[in-house]
C-alpha positions in Angstrom: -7.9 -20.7 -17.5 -4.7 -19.1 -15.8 -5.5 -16.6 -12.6 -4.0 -13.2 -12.6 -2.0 -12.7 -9.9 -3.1 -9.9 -7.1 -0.8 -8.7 -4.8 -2.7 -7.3 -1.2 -1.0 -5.2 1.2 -2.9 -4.7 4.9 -1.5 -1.9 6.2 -4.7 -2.0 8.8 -3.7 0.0 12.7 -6.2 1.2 14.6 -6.8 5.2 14.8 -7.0 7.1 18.2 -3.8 6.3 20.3 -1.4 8.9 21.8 1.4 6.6 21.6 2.5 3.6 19.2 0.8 0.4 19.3 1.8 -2.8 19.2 1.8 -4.9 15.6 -2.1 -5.2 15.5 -3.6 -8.6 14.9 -4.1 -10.3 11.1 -6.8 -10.2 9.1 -8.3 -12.7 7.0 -9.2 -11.7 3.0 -11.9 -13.2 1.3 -12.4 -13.5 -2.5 -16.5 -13.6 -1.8 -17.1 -16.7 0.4 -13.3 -17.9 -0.5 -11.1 -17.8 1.6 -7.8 -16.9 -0.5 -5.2 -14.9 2.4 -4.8 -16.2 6.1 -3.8 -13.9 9.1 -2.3 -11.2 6.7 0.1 -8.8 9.1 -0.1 -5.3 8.7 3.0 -4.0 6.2 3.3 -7.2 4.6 2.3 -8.0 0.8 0.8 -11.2 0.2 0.5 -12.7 -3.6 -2.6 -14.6 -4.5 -4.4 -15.9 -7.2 -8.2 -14.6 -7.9 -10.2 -15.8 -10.5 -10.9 -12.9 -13.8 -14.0 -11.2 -13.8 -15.7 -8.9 -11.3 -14.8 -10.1 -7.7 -15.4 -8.6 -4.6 -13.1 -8.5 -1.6 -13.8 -9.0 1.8 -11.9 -8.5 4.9 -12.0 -9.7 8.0 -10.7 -9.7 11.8 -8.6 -13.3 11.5 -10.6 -16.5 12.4 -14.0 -14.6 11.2 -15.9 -15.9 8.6 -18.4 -14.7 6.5 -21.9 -15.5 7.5 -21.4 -15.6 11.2 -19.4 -12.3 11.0 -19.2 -8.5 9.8 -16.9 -7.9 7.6 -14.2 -5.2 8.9 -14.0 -3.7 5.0 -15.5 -4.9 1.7 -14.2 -3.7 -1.8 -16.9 -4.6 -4.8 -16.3 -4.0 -8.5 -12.6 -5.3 -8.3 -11.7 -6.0 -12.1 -9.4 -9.1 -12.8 -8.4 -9.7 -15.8 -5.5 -12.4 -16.9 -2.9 -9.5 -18.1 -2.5 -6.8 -15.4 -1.1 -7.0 -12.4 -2.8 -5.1 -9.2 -1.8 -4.2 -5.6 -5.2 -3.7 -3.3 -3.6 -1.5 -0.6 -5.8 -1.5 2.6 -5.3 1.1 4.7 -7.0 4.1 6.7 -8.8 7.0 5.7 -7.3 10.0 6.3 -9.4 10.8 9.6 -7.7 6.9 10.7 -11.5 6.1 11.6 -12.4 3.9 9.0 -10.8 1.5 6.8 -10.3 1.9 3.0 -9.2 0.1 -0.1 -7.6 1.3 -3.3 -6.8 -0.7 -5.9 -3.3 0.1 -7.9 -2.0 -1.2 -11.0 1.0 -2.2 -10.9 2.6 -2.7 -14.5 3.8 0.2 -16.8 3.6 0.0 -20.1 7.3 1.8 -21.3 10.3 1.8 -19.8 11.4 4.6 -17.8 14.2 5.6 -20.1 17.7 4.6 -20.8 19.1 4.3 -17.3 16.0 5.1 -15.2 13.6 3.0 -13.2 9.8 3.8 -12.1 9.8 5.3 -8.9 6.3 5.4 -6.8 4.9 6.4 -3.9 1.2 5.6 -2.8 0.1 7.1 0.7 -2.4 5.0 2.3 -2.0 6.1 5.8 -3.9 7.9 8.1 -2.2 11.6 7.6 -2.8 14.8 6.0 -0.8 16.0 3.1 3.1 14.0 3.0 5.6 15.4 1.5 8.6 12.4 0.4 12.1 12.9 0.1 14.4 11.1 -1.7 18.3 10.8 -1.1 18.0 14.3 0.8 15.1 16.3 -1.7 11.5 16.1 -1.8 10.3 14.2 -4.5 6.7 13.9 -4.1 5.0 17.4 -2.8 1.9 17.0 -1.0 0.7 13.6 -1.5 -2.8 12.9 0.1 -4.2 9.9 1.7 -5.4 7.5 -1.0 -3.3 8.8 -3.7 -0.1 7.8 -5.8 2.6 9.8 -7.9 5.2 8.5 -9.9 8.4 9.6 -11.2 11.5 8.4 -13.1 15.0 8.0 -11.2 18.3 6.6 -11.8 19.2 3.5 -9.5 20.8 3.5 -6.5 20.6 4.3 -2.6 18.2 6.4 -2.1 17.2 7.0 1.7 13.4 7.9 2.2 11.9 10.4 4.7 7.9 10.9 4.6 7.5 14.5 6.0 4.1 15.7 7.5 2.1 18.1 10.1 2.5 21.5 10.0 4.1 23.2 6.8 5.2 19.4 6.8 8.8 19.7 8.4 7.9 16.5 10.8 9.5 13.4 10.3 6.8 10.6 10.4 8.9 8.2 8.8 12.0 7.0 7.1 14.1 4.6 5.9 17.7 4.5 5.3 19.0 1.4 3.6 16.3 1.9 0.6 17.5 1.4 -2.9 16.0 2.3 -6.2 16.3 -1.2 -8.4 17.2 -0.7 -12.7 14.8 -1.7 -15.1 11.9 -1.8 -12.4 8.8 -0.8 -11.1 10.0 0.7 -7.1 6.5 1.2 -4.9 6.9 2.7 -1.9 4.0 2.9 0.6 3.2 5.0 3.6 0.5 3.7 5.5 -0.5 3.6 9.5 -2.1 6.9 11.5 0.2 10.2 12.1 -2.1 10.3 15.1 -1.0 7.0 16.6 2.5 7.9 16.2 3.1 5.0 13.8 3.4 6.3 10.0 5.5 3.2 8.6 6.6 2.2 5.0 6.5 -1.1 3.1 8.5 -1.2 0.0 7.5 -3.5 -3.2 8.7 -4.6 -6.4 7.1 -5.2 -9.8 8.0 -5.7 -13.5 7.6 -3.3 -16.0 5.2 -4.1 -18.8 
């Protein structure tokens, strides 16, 4: 029988801290028992292959293992199926004191319009309300820890700023050199803690249908 594929992204930083911290360590995810994603870095997107039917995910600081260990985070009723393809984004609450996990799907079933692709943004980070701006205007309005919005655009470079704090005129992150790709599904992700000063985005690509 042929595994979906699931595509994880640990954006996992620890809450609290005046100032930025360094990359934080990996973690290890865990379809049940099974081991299926080694020392996964946070802002990186790993693909892997979990068998269909009802799993449940575990997480945990790397080189744990379940039965000696706690899990850090553990996500049960995680539908697999062989025809969808799903992103489980990992990322803070909006407090930054515990760790949460949303599960995204990834494929859309029309295409965007002559000319267009799928632009969307999925907050996952430790922040109030974000507003997004896209090639110099806001885009998304108010996008709240754990949720996503999606809109239509033409290709091209488009150079991202994720505003927050107060009447959310702070930027908490940006990039530059980002470009919206034709006939695609563009994902943009905020994730890390406003507190700790380290707001960051991770950018991913998926097919549409």
């Amino acid at each position: 029988m042929p595994f979906p594929s699931i595509r994880r992204l640990l954006p996992w930083t620890r809450p609290s801290r005046p100032r930025p911290r360094p990359p934080c360590p990996g973690s290890d995810i865990y379809n049940g028992n099974n081991l299926i994603a080694n020392d996964v870095r946070a802002g990186t997107l790993v693909t892997v292959r979990v068998p269909t039917g009802n799993r449940t995910i575990n997480v945990y600081a790397d080189g744990q293992v379940p039965g000696t260990s706690r899990a850090l985070l553990t996500k049960a009723g995680v539908q697999v199926n062989t025809t969808v393809i799903q992103t489980m984004a990992i990322g803070l609450n909006r407090g930054g004191r515990a760790l949460r996990a949303e599960v995204f799907r990834n494929q859309f079933p029309v295409a965007p319009g002559a000319g267009n692709a799928w632009l969307v943004a999925r907050n996952i980070a430790a922040t109030g309300a974000v507003d997004v701006r896209v090639a110099g205007q806001v885009a998304f309005r108010g996008l709240q820890n754990a949720q996503q919005a999606v809109i239509t655009r033409q290709p091209g470079a488009a150079a991202l700023r994720v505003l927050g704090g107060s009447g959310r005129n702070t930027t908490l992150a940006r990039n530059d050199n980002f470009t919206v790709r034709g006939g695609r599904v563009n994902i943009v992700y905020i994730w890390g803690s406003e507190t700790a000063d380290n707001v960051r985005l991770t950018t991913q690509l998926a097919d549409i249908g």
